[in-house]
N, C-alpha and C positions, 0 to 999 in steps of 0.2 A: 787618527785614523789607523787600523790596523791595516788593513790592506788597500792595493786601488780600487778604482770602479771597474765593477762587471756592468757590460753594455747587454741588455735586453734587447727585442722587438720595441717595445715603445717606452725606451729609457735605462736608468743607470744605477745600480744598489751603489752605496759607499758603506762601509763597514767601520763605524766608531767606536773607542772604547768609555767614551762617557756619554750624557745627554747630552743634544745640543741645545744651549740656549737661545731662543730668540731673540734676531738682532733687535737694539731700540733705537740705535739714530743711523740716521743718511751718510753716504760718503763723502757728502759735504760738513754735514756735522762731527764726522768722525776726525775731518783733517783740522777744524779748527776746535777740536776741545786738544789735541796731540800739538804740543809746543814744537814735537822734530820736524812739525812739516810745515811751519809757518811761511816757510821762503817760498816754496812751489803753492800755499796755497795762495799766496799774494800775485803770484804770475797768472795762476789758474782766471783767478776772479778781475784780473786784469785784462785777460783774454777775452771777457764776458761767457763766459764758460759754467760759473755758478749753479745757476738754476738747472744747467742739465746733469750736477753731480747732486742738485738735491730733490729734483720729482721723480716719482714713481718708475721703476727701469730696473734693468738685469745689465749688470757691467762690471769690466773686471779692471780696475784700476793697481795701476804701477806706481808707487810717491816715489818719488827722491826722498831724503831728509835735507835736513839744511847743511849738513857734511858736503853735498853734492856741489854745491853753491860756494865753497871755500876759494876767497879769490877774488869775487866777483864785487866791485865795488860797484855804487849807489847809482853812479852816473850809467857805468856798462849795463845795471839791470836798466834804468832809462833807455839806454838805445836799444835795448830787446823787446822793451814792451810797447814804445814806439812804431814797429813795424809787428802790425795787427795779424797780419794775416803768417809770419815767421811765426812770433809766439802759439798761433793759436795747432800749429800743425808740430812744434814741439809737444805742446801740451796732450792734442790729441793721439799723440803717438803710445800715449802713456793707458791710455783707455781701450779695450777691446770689447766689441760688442757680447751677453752674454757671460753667466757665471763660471770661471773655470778655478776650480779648487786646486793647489798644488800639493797635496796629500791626496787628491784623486786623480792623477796622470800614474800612469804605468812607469814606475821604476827603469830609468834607464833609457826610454824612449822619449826623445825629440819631438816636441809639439811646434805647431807654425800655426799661429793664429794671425788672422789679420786684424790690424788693429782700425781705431775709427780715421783717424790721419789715410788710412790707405796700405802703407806699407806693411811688411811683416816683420813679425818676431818669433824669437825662439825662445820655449821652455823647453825645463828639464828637470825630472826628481831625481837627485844622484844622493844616496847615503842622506834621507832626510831633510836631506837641503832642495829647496827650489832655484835653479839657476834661470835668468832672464836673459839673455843674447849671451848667455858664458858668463854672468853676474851674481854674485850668490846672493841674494834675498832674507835680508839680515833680519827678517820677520813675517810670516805666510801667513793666509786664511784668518784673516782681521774682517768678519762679517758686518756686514750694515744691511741695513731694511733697502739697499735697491744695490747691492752690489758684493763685493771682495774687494778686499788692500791688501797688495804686497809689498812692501817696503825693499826697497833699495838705495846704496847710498850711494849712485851715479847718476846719473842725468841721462838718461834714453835717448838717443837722436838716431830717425830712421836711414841710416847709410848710404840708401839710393838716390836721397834725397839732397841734390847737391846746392854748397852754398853759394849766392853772385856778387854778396859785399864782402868788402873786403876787412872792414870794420865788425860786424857778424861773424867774420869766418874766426877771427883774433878773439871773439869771446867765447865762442862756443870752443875752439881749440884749447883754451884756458880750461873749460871744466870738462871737457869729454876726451880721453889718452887713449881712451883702449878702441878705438877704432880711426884710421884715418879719415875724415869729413873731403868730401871732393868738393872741389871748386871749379865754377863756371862762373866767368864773368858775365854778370848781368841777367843772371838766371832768376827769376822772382819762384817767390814759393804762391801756392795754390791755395784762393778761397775755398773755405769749409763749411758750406753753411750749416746750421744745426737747429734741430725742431726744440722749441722748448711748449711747454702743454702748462698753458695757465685754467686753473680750478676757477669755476664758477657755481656760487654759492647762491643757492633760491631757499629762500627762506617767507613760510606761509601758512596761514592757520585755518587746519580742517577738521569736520564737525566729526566727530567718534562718537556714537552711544548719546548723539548729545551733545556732549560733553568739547569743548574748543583747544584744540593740542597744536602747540607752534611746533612745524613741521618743518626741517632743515635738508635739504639734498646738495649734496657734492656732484658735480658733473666735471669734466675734463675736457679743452679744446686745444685744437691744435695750434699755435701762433703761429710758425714758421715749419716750411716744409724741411726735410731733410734731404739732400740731394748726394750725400756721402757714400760711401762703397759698402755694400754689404758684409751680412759676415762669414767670413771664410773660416774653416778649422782643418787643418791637416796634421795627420801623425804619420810621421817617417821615423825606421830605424834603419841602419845598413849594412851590408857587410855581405851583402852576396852577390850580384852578375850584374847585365845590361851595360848598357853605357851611361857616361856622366850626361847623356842627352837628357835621359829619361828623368835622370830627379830635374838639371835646369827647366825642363820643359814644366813640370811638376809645381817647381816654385812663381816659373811664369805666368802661369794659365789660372785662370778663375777657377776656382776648385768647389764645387756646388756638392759634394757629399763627404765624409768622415774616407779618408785614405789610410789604411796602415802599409808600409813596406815591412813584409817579415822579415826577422835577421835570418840570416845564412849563417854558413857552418861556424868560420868564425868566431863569430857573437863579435863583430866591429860594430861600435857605435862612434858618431861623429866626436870629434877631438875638438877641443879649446879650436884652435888654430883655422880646423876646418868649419868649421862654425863660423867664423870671421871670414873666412873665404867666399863662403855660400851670402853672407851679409853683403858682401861688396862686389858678387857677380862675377867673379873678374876668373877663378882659378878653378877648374875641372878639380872634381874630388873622383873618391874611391871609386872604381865599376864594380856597380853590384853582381852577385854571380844568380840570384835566383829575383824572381818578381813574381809575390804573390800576392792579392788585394782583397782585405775583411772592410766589408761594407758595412758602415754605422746605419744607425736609426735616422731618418730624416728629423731636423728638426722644424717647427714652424714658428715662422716671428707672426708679432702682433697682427701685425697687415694680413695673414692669411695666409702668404706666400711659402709653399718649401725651400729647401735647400738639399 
C-alpha cells in the first residue's frame, strides 16, 4: 500500500501499488495449512472456537506463532485448556470484530479497537511495521475469504483482565514478560458465548422449459446467539492539552463512533512505556494541550444496527 486510508462520507479509498488478489481460504484454513501456527491453532479449536474462524464473517485476527508458546510443556497446555472459559477469553482477545488492515491506519497514530474477548488493544503503523500493544507484527495483512492475520510472536493477554489461580497465573507469567498480569485471588474469568451459523442445504428438482434440473440452495441459520460486546474502534494521537481525565474517560466509555484526537504542536505520540501504562490503567499520561474531534463514517453490522 502506498498510502493510508482516506475516510469518505460512506467509506474508505486504500491506495495499492499492485492488484489485489483474491483471498481462497478461511482463517481457519489459513492457520492450519501455516506449520508457525500450529500451537495456537490447537488451543484455538480446543476452545471450540473453530467454526467461527471458518464461516462466513469480517474479522481481524492476531496469531502467535509457536515461538510464543516456548516453555510451555504438555501438561501446563493441559491445565490451560482444561479451564474452558480462561482459554476461550485468551483466545478471544486475539480477534476483533471487522477488517482492519495495518498498511491502512495512519502513520503514526494509535488505534484502540475492541476486541471480541471484550477488552482493548492497541495498534500502530510506525516505519512500515505494524505494532500490537507495543508488539512488532513479524508479518501483516495475510488476507482470507472472512478476515486478516497479523502474526505476532507473543501471546496477547488482555491486562485488565486479572488472574485468580495461582497455577494459571505461573503459566501465563511463563509466556507473557512484557506486561505485568494482576492477580486476584479467586477471580474466575467470564463466559463468551459465540454465535456459530450452520449452512442448510435444500436440494430439489424443478420443471424448466420442461426440461427437470436438480436445484441446490444454500441458506444460513443461526445456532447460538451471540451475547458479546460490540464493536468499538477508536483513534487517538496526543500531544496537545486537557487533562489525563479526558483520554481515561475516553478509554473507559463505550465509544459508538470513529474518535480522532489531533496532534498538537509538538507532534507527541504515545511512547512504548505509556502504552503499557494506558494498558494497566493505573498511570495518568501526557495533558493534552488542544482537543479536536474528526467524525468517521458510521458503520453498520449485519443486524442493522449502527455505531
Amino acid at each position: 500500500m502506498e498510502k493510508g486510508s482516506k475516510q469518505g462520507r460512506n467509506g474508505a479509498i486504500h491506495i495499492f501499488r499492485e492488484i489485489i488478489k483474491p483471498a481462497e481460504k478461511s482463517l481457519h484454513e489459513k492457520l492450519k495449512q501455516d506449520k508457525r501456527f500450529s500451537t495456537f491453532l490447537s488451543l484455538l479449536e480446543a476452545a471450540d472456537l473453530k467454526e467461527l474462524l471458518t464461516q462466513p464473517g469480517d474479522w481481524t485476527l492476531f496469531v502467535p506463532t509457536n515461538d510464543a508458546f516456548k516453555g510451555m510443556t504438555s501438561e501446563e497446555k493441559e491445565i490451560l485448556i482444561r479451564d474452558k472459559n480462561a482459554l476461550q477469553n485468551i483466545i478471544l482477545y486475539h480477534l476483533t470484530p471487522g477488517v482492519f488492515i495495518g498498511k491502512g491506519f495512519e502513520p503514526g497514530v494509535t488505534n484502540i479497537l475492541k476486541t471480541t474477548q471484550g477488552s482493548k488493544i492497541f495498534l500502530k503503523e510506525v516505519n512500515d511495521t505494524l505494532l500490537v500493544n507495543e508488539l512488532k507484527s513479524k508479518e501483516s495483512d495475510i488476507m482470507t475469504t472472512n478476515g486478516v492475520i497479523h502474526v505476532v510472536d507473543k501471546l496477547l493477554y488482555p491486562a485488565d483482565t486479572p488472574v485468580g489461580n495461582d497455577q494459571l497465573l505461573e503459566i501465563l507469567n511463563k509466556l507473557i514478560k512484557y506486561i505485568q498480569i494482576k492477580f486476584v485471588r479467586g477471580s474466575t474469568f467470564k463466559e463468551i458465548p459465540v454465535t456459530v451459523y450452520k449452512p442448510i442445504i435444500k436440494k430439489y428438482t424443478k420443471i424448466i422449459d420442461g426440461v427437470p434440473v436438480e436445484i441446490t440452495e444454500k441458506e444460513t441459520r443461526e445456532e447460538r446467539i451471540i451475547t458479546g460486546p460490540e464493536i468499538k474502534y477508536t483513534r487517538i494521537s496526543t500531544g496537545g492539552g486537557e487533562t489525563e481525565e479526558t483520554l481515561k474517560k475516553l478509554l473507559q466509555e463505550e465509544v459508538t463512533k470513529v474518535t480522532k484526537f489531533i496532534e498538537g504542536g509538538d507532534g507527541h505520540l504515545f511512547e512504548d512505556e505509556e502504552i503499557k501504562r494506558l494498558l494497566q490503567g493505573d498511570t495518568p499520561v501526557r495533558k493534552l494541550q488542544a482537543n479536536k474531534k474528526v467524525q468517521g463514517s458510521r458503520r453498520r453490522l449485519r443486524d442493522g444496527r449502527s455505531q
